[in-house]
N, C-alpha and C positions, 0 to 999 in steps of 0.2 A: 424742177429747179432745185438748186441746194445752195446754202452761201458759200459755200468754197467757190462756189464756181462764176456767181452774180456777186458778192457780197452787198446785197441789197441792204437797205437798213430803213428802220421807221426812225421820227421825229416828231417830238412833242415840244411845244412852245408857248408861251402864256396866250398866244390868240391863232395858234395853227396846228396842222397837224397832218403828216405825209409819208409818204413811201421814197426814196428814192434808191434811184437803179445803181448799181456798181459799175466797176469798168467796160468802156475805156472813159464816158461822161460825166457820170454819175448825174445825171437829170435826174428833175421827180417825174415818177412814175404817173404818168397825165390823167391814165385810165381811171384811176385810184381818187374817188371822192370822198375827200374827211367828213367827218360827223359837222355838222351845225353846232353841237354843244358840245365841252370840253371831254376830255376822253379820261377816264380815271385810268386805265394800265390798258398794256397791251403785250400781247406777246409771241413770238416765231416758233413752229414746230421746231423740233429739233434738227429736222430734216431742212429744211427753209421751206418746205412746198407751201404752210401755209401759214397764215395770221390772221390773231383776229382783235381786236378791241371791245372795250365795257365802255357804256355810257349808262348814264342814269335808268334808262328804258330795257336795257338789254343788254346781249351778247351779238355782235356781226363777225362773222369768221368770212376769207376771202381765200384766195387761190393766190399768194402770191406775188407771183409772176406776171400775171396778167391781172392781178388789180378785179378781177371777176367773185363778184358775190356770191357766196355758195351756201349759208345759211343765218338766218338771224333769230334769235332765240329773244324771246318775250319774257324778261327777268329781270324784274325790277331789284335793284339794292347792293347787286353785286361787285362785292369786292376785287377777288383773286379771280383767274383763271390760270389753267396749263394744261397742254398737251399731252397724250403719250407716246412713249419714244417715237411708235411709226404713226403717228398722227391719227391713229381710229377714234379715237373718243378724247373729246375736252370736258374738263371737268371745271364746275365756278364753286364758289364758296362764298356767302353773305353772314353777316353776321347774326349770330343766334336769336330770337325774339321769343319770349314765353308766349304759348299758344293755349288753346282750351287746357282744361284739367285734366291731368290720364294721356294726351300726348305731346309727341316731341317733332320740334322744329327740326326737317329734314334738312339742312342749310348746306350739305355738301352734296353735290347731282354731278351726274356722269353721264357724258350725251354721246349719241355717236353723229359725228363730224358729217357723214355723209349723208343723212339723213335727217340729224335734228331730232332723234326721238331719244328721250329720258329713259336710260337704261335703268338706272339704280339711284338711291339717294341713302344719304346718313344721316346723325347727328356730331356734329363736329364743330364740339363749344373754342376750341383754342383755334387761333391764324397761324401761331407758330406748328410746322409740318401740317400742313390742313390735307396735304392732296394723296392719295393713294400712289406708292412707289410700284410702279411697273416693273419685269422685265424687260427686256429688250426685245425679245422678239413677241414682248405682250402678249405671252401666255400663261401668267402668271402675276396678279397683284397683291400689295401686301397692306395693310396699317395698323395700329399698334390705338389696340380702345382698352383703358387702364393697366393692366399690365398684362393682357393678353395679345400677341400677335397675331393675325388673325388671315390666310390665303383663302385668293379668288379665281376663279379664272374668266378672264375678261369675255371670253366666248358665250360663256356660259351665267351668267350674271344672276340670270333668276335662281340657280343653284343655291345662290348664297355661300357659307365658308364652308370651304371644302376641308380646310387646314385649317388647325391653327395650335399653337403652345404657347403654356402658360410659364411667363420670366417673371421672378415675385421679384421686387423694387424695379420690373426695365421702367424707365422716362423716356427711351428713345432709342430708334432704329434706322437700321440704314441697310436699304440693299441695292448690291452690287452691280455693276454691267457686267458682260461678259455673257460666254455660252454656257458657263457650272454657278447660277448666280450663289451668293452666297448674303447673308442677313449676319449684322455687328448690332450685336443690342448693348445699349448702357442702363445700367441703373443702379441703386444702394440695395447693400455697401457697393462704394467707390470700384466700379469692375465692369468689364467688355467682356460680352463672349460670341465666339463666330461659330453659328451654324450654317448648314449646310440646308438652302431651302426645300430642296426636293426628299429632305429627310429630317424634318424637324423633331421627329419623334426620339432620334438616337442623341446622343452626348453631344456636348460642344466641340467641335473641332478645335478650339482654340478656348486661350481664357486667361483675358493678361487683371490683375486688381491693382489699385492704385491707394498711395498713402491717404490720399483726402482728394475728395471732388464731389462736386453738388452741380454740373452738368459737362457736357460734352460738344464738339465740334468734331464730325467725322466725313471725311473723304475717302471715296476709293480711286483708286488709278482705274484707265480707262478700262480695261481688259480685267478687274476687277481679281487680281491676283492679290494689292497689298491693299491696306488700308492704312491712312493716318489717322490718330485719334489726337485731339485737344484737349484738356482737361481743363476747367476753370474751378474756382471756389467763388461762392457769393462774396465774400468778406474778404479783403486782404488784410492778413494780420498786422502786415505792417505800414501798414495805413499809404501804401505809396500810390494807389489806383482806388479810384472812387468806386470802378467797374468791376472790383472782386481781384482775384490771384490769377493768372498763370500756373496751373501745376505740373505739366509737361506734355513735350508732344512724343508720341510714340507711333511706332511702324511696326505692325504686324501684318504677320502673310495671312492669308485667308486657308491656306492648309493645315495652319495652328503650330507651323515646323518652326517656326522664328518668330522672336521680337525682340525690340530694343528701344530704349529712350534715345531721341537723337539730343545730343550732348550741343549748346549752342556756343561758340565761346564768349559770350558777353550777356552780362545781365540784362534783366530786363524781360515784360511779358514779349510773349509773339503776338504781333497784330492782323497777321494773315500767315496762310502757308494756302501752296497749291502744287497740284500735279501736271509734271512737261506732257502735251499727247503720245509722245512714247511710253508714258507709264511706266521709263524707267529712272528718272529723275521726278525731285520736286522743288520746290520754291520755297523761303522762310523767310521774311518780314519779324525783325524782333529788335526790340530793344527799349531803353527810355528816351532818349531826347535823341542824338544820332542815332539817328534809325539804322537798322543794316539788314542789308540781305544775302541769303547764300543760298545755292544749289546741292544738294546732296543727290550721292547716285547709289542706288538698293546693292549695287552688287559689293560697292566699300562698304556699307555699315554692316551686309551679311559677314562680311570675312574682318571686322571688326576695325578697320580704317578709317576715321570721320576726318574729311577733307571738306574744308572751307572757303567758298569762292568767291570773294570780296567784290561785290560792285557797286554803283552809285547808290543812294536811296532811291526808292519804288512804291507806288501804292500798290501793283497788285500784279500777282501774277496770271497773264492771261494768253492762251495759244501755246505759243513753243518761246518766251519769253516776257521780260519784266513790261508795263506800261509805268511809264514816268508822269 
């Protein structure tokens, strides 16, 4: 099953909790019995084939489609979970607790889905970015433990890191989809740089710096050719946002052959931006009180053209267009 094709969807409500089926009915899914007590998250492969929910006791992952139990993991506490791309291993995260003297609270685990058995586990003090960024074809995992990067390979897990390189100030990483993955690290001084994962050892491909910035928001397009970057400041100087500055949003190729600030024309921070699933468009949410949004297309701003496509206000851009 996949959601393009069922657009299935869960439901959560102060006293229920459901699966229901997509077109042409949309009924709930009958097979599918909610938990008894309240469900703290839940979440869909990527794929749609499967789901699973947390409740206080545990993890239950299911098939689905047919609403069929496939495993329940005995984990009290947990917070987060997420899949990978092709759904082999779920991974939870709870929050840190001090343990004996001399050692460390494993609090990030990595299960495999079809079995239930605990691959691997971390320490992983922060919720912001907790979970290991995969590959796509999940032969290759990555995560960033102080400012070393550090590669896996999911097959092979007892290996340990196979890879890894050392970014003095990275705070944070992001890799790629696509078949050439590629890794965008940020960190101080204020700079991105793209390497090339399967050769982390050589120079950066790319490497844009920035007048001022104290963190980041990064996206790649699907096919993992460009990437946008956000830049924020803690502080706005000019006292207009409780929530820090806006410093600019920028588009860089993952080749390192281009970049460019996309130029907005109205003041104001950006509130979101996203990429169309063609990967060749994106989405911009900016402004202070009228909001506004526009589309930019990579092959104008390569040939130095920035054309502005004025539509209603939007909170977010999602699929191949705005949700209102």
């Amino acid at each position: 099953m996949s959601l393009q094709q069922s657009q299935q969807y869960a439901f959560r409500a102060q006293k229920s909790f459901g699966l229901v089926g997509g077109t042409p009915n949309y009924q709930p899914v009958e097979a599918f019995q909610g938990p008894d007590v309240p469900a703290r998250t839940f979440r869909y492969s990527s794929d749609g084939r499967l789901f699973a929910y947390v409740i206080a006791t545990g993890v239950r992952i299911y098939q689905a489609e047919s609403a069929q139990l496939l495993q329940e993991l005995s984990l009290p506490n947990i917070v987060e979970l997420n899949f990978s791309p092709r759904g082999t291993y779920i991974s939870t995260w709870e929050r840190p607790v001090k343990v004996e003297e001399g050692a460390q609270h494993k609090n990030l685990r990595v299960f495999s889905v079809s079995t239930g058995e605990e691959l691997v586990s971390f320490t992983q003090k922060s919720q912001e970015g907790w979970d290991l960024q995969y590959t796509i074809s999940e032969s290759h995992a990555v995560r960033l433990v102080a400012q070393e990067i550090q590669v896996f390979r999911p097959a092979e897990w007892s290996k340990g890191v196979v890879d890894k390189l050392k970014v003095e100030g990275a705070t944070a990483v992001s890799l790629s989809p696509g078949l050439n993955p590629s890794l965008a690290v940020f960190g101080q001084p204020a700079s991105v740089k793209i390497y090339n994962l399967l050769s982390l050892k050589g120079s950066p491909l790319g490497q844009k710096t920035f007048f001022k910035a104290d963190r980041s928001t990064i996206k790649w397009n699907t096919i993992g050719t460009h990437v946008l970057i956000l830049t924020q400041t803690d502080v706005d100087q000019a006292n207009k946002s409780y929530y820090g500055e806006t410093g600019g949003l920028y588009l860089i190729s993952a080749s390192g052959t281009f970049d460019c600030r996309v130029t907005l024309d109205k003041e104001g921070p950006v509130h979101d931006f996203e990429w169309s699933p063609n990967s060749k468009e994106f989405g911009v949410i900016y402004g202070y009180h009228a909001v506004r949004s526009a589309s930019e297309d990579i092959a104008r701003l390569r040939y130095g053209v920035l054309q502005l496509y004025l539509i209603q206000p939007a909170r977010s851009f999602i699929g191949s267009g705005w949700v209102r």
